[in-house]
LUMMAR-980711 format. One line per field, with one value per residue (C-alpha): z negated, y negated, x negated. Coordinates in nm, 4 decimals. Each point is the difference from the previous one (the first is absolute). Example, Ala and Ser with C-alpha at 12.3 -4.5 7.8 and 13.67 -1.06 7.14 Angstrom:
// residues 2
c3	[-0.7800  0.0660];
c2	[0.4500  -0.3440];
c1	[-1.2300  -0.1370];
This chain:
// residues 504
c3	[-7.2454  -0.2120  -0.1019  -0.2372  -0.0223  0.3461  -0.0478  0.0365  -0.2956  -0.2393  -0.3337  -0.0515  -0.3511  -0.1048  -0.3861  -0.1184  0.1441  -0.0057  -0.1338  -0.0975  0.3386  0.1831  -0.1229  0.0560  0.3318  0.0829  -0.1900  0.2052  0.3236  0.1425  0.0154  -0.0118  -0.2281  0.1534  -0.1533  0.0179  0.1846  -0.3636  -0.1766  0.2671  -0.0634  -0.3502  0.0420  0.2278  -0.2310  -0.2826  0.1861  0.0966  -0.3529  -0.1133  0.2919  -0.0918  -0.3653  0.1340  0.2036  -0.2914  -0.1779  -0.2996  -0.2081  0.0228  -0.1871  0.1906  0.3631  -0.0702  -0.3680  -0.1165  -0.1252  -0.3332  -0.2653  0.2911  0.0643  -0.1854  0.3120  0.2839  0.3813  0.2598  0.3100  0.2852  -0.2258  -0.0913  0.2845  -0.1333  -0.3331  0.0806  0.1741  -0.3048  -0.2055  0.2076  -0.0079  -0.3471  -0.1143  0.2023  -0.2542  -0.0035  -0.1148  0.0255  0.2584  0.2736  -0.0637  0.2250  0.4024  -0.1106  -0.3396  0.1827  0.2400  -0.1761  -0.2059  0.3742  0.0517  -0.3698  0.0441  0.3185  -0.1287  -0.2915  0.2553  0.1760  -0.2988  0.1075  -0.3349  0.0574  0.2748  0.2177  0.3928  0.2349  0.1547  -0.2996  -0.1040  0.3828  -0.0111  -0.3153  0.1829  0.3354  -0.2694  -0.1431  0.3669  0.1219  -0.2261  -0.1135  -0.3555  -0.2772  -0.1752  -0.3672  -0.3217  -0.2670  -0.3153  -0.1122  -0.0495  -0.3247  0.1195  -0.0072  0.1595  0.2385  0.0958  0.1186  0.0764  0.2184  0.1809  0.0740  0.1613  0.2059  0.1096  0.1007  0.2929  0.1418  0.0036  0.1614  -0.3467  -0.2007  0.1283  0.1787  0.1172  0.3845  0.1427  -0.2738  0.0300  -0.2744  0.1850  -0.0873  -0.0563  0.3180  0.2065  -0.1086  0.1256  0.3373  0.0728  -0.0670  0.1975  -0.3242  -0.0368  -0.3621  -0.1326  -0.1593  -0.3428  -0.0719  -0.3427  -0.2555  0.2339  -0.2248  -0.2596  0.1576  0.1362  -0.3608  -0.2512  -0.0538  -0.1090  0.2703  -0.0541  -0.3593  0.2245  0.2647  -0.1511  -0.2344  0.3112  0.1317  -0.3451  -0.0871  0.3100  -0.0856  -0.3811  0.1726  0.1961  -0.2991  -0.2713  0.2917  0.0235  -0.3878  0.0067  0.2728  -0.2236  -0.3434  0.2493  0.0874  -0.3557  -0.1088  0.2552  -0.0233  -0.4456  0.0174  -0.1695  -0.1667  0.2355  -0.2952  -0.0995  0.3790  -0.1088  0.1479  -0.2891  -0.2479  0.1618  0.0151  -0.3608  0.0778  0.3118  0.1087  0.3935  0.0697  -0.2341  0.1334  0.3446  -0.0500  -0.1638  0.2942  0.2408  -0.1880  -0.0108  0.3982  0.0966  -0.2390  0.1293  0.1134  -0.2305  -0.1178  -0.1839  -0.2785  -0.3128  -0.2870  -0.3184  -0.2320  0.2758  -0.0275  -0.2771  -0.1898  0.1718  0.1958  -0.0755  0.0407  0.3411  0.1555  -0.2479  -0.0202  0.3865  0.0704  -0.2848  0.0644  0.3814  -0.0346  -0.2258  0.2622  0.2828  -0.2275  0.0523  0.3406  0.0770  -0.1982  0.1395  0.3535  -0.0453  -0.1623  0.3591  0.1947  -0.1279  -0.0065  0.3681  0.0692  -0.2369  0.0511  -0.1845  0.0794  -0.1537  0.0373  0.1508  0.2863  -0.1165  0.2938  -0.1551  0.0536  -0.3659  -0.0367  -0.3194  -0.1993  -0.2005  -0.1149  0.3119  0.0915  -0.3854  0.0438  -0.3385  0.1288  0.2373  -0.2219  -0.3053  0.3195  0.0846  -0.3397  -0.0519  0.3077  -0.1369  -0.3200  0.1778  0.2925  -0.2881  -0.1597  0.3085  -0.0128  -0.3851  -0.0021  0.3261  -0.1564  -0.3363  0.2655  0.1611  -0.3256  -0.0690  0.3641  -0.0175  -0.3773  -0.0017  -0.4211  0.1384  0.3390  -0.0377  0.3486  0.0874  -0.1562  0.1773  0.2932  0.0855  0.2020  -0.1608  -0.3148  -0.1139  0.3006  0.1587  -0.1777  0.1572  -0.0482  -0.3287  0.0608  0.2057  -0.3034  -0.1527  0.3547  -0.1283  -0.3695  0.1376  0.2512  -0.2999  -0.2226  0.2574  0.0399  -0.3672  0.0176  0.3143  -0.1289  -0.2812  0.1201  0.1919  -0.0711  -0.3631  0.0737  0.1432  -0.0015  0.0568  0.3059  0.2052  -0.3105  -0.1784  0.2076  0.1092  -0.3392  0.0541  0.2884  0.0412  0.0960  0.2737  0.2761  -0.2345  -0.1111  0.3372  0.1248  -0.3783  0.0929  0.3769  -0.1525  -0.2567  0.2017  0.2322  -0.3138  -0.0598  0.3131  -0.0200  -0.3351  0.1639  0.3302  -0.2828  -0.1367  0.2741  0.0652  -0.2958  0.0559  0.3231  -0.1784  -0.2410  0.2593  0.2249  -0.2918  -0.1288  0.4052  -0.0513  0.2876  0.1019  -0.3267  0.0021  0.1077  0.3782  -0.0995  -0.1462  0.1817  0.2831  -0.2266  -0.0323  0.3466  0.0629  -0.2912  0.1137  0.3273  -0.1585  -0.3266  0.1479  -0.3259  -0.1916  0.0461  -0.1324  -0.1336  0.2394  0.0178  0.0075  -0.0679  0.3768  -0.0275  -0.2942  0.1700  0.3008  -0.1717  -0.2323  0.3304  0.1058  -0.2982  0.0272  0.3592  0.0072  -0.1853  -0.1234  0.0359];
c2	[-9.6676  0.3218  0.0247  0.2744  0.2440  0.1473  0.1920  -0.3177  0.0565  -0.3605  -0.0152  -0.3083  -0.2264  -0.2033  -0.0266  0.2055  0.3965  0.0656  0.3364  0.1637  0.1967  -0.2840  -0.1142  0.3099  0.0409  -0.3526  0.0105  0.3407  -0.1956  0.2130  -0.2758  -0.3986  -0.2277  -0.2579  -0.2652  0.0897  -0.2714  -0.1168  -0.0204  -0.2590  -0.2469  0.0121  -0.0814  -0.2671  -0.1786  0.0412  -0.1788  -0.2608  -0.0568  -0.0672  -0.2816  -0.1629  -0.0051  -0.1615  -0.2396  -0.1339  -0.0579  0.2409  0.1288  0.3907  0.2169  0.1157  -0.1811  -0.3853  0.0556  0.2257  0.3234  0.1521  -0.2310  -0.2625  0.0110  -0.3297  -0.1689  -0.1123  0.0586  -0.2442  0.1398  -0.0284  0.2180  0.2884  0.2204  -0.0435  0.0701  0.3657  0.0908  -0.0812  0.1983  0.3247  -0.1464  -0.0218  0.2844  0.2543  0.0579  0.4010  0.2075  0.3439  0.2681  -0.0684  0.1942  0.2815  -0.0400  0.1615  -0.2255  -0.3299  0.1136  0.0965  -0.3877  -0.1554  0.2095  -0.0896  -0.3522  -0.0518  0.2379  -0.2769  -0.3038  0.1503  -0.0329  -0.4037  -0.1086  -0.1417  -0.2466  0.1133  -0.0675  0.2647  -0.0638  0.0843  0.2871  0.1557  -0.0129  0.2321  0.2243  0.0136  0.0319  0.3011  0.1224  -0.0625  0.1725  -0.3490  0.0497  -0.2637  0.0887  0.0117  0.0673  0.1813  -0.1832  -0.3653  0.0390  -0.1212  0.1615  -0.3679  -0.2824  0.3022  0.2279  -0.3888  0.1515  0.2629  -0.1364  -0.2873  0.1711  0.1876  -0.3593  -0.1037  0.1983  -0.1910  -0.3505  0.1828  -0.0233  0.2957  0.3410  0.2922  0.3471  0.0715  0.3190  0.1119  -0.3133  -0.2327  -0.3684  -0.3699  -0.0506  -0.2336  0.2600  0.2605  -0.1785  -0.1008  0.3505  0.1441  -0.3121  -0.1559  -0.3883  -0.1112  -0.2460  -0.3532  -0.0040  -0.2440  -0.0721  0.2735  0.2812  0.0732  0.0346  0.2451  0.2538  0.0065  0.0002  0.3658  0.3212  0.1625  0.1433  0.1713  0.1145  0.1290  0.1836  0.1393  0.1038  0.2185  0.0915  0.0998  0.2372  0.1758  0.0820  0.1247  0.2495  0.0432  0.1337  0.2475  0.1607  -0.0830  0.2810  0.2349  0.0103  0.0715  0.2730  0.1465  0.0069  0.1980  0.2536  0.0374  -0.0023  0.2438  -0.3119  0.0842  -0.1097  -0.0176  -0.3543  -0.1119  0.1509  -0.2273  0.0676  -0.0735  -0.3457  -0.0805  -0.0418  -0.2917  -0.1561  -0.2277  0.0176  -0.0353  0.2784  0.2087  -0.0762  0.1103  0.3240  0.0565  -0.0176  0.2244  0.2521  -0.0764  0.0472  0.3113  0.1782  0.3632  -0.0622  0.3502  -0.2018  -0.1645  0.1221  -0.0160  -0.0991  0.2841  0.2142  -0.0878  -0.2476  -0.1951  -0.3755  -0.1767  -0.2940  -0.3607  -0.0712  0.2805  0.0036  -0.3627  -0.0873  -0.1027  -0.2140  -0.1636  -0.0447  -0.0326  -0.3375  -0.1135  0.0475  -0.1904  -0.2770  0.0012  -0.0211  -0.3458  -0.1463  0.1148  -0.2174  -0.3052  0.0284  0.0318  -0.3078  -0.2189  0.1275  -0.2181  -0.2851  -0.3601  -0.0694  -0.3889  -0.3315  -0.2551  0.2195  -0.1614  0.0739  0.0514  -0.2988  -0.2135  -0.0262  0.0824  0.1111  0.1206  0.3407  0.2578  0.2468  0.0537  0.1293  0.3905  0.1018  0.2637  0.1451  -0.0097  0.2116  0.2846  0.0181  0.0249  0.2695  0.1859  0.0046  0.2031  0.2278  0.0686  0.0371  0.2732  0.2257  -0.0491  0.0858  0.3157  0.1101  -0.0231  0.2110  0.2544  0.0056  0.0745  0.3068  0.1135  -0.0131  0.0778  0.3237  0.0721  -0.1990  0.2202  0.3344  -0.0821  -0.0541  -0.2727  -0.3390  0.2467  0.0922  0.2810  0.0706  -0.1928  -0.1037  0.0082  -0.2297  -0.2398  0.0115  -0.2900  -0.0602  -0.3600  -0.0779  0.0081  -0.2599  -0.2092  0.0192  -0.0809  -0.3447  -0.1030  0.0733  -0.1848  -0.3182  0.0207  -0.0295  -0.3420  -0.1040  0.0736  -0.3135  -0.1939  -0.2543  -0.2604  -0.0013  -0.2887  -0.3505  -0.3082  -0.3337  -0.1848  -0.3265  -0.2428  0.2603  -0.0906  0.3798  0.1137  0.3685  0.2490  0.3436  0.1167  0.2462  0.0589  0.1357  0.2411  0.0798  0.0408  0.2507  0.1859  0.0874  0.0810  0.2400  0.1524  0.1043  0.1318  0.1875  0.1472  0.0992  0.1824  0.1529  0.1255  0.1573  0.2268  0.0974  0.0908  0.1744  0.2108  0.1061  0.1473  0.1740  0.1187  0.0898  0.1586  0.2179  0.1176  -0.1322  -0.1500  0.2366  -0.0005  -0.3614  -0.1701  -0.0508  -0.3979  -0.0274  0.2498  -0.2637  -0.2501  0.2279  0.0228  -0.3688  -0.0759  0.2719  -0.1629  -0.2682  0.1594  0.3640  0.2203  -0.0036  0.3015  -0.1822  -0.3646  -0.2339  -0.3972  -0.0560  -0.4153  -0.0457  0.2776  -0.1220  -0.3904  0.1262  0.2502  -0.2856  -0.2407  0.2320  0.0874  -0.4229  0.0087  0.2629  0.1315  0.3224  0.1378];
c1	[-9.0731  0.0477  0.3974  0.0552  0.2880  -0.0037  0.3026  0.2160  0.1683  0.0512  0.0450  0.2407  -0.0949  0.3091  -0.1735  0.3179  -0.0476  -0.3965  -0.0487  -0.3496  0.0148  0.0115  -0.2722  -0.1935  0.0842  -0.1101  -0.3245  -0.0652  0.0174  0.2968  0.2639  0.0488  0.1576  0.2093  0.2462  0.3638  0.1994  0.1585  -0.3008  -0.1462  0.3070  -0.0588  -0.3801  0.1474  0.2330  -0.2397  -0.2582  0.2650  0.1005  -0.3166  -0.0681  0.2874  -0.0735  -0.3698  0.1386  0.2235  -0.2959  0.0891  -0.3047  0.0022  -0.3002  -0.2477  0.1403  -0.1030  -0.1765  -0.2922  0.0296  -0.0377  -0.1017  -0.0036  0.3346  0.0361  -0.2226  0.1658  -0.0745  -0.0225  0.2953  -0.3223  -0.2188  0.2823  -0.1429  -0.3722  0.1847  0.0743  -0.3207  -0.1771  0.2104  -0.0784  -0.4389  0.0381  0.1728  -0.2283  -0.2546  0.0673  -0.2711  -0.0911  0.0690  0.2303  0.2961  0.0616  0.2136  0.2743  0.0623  -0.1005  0.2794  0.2486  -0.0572  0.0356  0.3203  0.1497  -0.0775  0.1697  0.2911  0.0474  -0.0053  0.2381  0.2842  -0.0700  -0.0176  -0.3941  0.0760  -0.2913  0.0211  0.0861  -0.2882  -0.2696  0.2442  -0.0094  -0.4478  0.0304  0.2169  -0.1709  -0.3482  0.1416  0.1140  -0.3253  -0.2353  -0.1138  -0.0632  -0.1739  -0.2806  0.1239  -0.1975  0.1513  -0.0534  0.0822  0.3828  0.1921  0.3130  0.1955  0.0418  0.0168  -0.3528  -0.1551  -0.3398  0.0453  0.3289  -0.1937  -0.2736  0.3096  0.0925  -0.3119  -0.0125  0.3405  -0.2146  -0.3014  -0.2023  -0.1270  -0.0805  0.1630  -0.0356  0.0672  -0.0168  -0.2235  -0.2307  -0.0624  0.0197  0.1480  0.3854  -0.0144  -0.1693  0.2102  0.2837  -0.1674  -0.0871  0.3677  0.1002  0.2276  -0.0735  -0.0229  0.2497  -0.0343  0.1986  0.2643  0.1672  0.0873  -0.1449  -0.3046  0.1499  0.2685  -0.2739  -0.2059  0.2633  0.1207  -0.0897  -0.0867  -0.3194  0.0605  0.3275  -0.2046  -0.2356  0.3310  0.1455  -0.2793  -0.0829  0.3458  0.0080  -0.2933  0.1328  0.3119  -0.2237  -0.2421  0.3308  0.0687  -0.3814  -0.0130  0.2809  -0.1162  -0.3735  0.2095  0.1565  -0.3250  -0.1349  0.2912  -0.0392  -0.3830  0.0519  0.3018  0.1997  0.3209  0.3280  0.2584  -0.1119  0.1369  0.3647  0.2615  0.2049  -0.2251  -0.1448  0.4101  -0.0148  -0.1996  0.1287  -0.2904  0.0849  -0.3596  -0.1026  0.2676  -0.0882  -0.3987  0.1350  0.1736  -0.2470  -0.2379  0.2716  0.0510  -0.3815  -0.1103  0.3452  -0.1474  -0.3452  -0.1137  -0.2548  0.2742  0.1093  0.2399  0.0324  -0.1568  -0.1509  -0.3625  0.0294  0.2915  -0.0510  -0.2620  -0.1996  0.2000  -0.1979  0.2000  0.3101  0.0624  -0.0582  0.3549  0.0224  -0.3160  0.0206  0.3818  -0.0881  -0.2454  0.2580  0.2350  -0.2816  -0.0314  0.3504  -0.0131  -0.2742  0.1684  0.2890  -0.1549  -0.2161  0.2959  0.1973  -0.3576  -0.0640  0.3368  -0.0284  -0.0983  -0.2959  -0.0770  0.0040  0.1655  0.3344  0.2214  0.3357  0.2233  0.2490  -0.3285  -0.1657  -0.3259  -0.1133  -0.2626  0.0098  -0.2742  0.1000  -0.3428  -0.0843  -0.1501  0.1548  0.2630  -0.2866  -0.2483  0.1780  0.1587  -0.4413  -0.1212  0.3411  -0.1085  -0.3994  0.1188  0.2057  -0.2881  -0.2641  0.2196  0.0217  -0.4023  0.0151  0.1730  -0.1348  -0.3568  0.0969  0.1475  -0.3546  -0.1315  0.1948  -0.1075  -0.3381  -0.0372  -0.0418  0.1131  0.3541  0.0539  -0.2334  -0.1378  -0.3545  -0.1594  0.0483  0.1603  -0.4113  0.0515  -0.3852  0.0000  -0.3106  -0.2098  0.3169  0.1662  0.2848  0.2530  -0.0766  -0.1116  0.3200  0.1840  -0.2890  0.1245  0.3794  -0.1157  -0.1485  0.2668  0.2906  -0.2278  -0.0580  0.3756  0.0481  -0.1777  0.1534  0.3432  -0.0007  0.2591  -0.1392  0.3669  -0.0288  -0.2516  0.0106  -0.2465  0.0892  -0.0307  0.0283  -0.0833  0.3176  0.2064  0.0361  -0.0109  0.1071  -0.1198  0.0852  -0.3887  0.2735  -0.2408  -0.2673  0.2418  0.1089  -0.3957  -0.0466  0.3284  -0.1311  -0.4172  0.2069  0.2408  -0.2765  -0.2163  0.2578  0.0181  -0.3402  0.0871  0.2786  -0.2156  -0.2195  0.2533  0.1341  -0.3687  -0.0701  0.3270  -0.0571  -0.3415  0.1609  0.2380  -0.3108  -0.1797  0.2901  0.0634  0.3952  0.0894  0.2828  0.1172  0.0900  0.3506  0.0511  -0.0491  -0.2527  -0.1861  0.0994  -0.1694  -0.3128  -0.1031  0.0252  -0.2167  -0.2536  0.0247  -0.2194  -0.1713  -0.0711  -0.0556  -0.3038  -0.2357  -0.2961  -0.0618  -0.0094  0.1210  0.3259  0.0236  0.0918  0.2486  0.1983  0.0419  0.1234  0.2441  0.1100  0.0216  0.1839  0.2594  0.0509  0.0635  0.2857  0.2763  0.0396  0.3076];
């Protein structure tokens, strides 16, 4: 039995306080999730409400009738248990690529953070085998398309359920096996599902939330290298510092904007390489002059998305609701919509870091824009230098560009119309992660190119004690050029990088 989070420490879900690093440190494996004490006695009276209402006899969607269209159908009491299972058989027609650990994770821990507001009437008992799954290392194989983004992400929750009744398929210690022997080799024991509980593990948004969640963390760290790499260009251009004035951004007072302008002033503090306005030339191009308002606008961006995450992380997503006064009633909680338009916000504002980022590229390795050897060749002609890295930015911003149509300004029909309008939320979640790590491919390339120029112009002691900093750790992984040679490995592990920590 493999328990994760050695260092003891437990991450309590009570469906009301999850925050984003929770989640990371749970996905990472280096603490536990465990319900608090509350949050078990309201999954206990929920589940007790909902008995009662069964035993009465009344007629509650989705516990004694079909689902959907269906809902009009009625449902024998002895057959409500079959009822759920094939709910979860049904809706696992997921295609595609499995989604990643550390998104199928981060679903299991959402999902069991929303049962725990006990508004779903599961049992303790099914809620406690997706915790001790999560603990475990237990995780259900999940592909990544086949989501409308209502009626909750049905396809690839119920392949997350499937594991829980011993069905579907499972990673284990890095081994691809069954659900049931998953479980049997973690020593968990599946469960048998009673009435409702289907319907409370597959209703919800959790996968265009988790892959938000990671994707939304990665943006945060991408705005900060997006910076840094404007920060380098300056210094290895000689860009103009008067268009970073605090006084003159005030007249504008974007917090965002103001806030980008103030790191660039922070990080080229001490730069020899700078310059102002009318000392080698009037103004700069818009890729270095307009940086703050450009990356201020995508920060503006992020920070919405971030919160529209933050409150879904804690909502109840589900259908029918158990009403702690005992009703049960049906709504359109599950429906993607405010997810869906924070992914497709956060894909514009990613695609713009890639977009300027790229025309900065350009005026590095153009050599009529930055009087520096042609595509930074140190022997142009016989090398090429890194004039087809640029042609690698060009078709990343351009793939962005398509990627970047919102995905919620369209819906089709479902169930016989009865689910008339979906959100289409987890395909904007999955185009907002594939572009925000574009992106930071673009962005790994300019920070290449400017350590070039930096190498080719012999400036290194020139630059500001930050971004010199900076420097050295990107040369830790793309040495200098001093002849052609491949660099494709080099640029995804520096943008890997750039996604996996945050510059400060």
């Amino acid at each position: 039995m493999n328990i994760l989070g050695k260092n003891n420490r437990i991450v309590e879900l009570d469906g009301n306080q999850l925050t984003r690093d929770d989640i990371q440190t749970i996905v990472k494996g280096e603490t536990v999730c465990a319900l608090s004490e509350e949050a078990w006695q309201r999954v206990q009276k929920s589940r007790s409400l909902i008995e009662e209402h069964i035993a009465a006899g009344k007629v509650i969607y989705g516990v004694n009738t079909g689902f959907g269209k269906l809902s009009d159908v009625s449902v024998n009491a002895r057959d409500v248990g079959l009822l759920q299972l094939n709910l979860l058989r049904a809706d696992a027609v997921g295609v595609g690529e499995p989604l990643p650990e550390n998104i199928v994770r981060a679903m299991m821990v959402l999902r069991a953070n929303a049962l725990a507001k006990g508004f779903s009437a599961i049992r303790p008992q099914t809620l406690q085998l997706l915790i001790d799954c999560i603990n475990h290392g237990v995780h259900p194989v999940i592909p990544c398309k086949g989501s409308l983004g209502a009626s909750g992400d049905l396809a690839p929750l119920a392949h997350m359920a499937l594991l829980l009744v011993g069905e579907g398929s499972a990673v284990y210690q890095g081994e691809r096996m069954s659900g049931a022997e998953a479980l049997a080799r973690s020593g968990l024991v599946a469960v048998r599902l009673e009435a409702k509980e289907g319907l409370a593990l597959i209703n919800g948004t959790q996968a265009m939330t988790g892959v938000g969640v990671i994707a939304i963390t990665e943006a945060e760290n991408l705005g900060y290298a997006a910076d840094m790499a404007a920060c380098l260009t300056i210094e290895s251009l000689r860009g103009i510092t008067d268009a970073f004035d605090p006084e003159l951004l005030a007249t504008r007072p974007h917090r965002e904007l103001e806030q980008v302008a103030a790191r660039i002033r922070t990080w080229l503090a001490g730069s020899r390489r700078t310059t102002a306005q009318g000392e080698l030339r009037v103004q700069d191009a818009y890729s270095l002059r307009c940086i703050p308002q450009v990356h201020g606008a995508s920060w503006q961006a992020v920070g919405y998305v971030a919160d529209k995450l933050t409150i879904e992380m804690n909502a109840t997503t589900d259908n029918p609701i158990v009403l702690p006064d005992g009703r049960v009633l049906s709504g359109g909680q599950f429906h993607g919509q405010p997810i869906a338009l924070a992914m497709d916000h956060l894909k514009i504002a990613a695609a713009e870091w890639a977009n300027i980022s790229e025309r900065r590229i350009e005026r590095l390795v153009n050599p009529q824009l930055s009087g520096l050897s042609p595509f930074l060749a140190v022997n142009p002609g016989l090398e090429c230098g890194l004039m087809v890295a640029q042609y690698a930015a060009a078709a990343l911003v351009s793939e962005n560009k398509v990627l970047a149509h919102p995905a919620s300004v369209d819906s089709i029909p479902s169930s016989a119309n009865q689910e008339d309008h979906v959100s289409m939320g987890t395909i904007a979640a999955r185009q907002a992660r594939e572009i925000v790590h574009n992106a930071a491919r673009v962005i790994a390339i300019e920070m290449i190119c400017a350590s070039q120029a930096i190498y080719l112009q012999q400036a290194e002691e020139d630059l500001a004690p930050r971004t010199k900093l900076q420097l050295d750790w990107v040369r830790a992984i793309v040495p200098p050029l001093e002849t052609d040679r491949a660099i494709s490995a080099e640029i995804e592990q520096l943008a890997l990088a750039l996604l996996a920590e945050r510059i400060e």
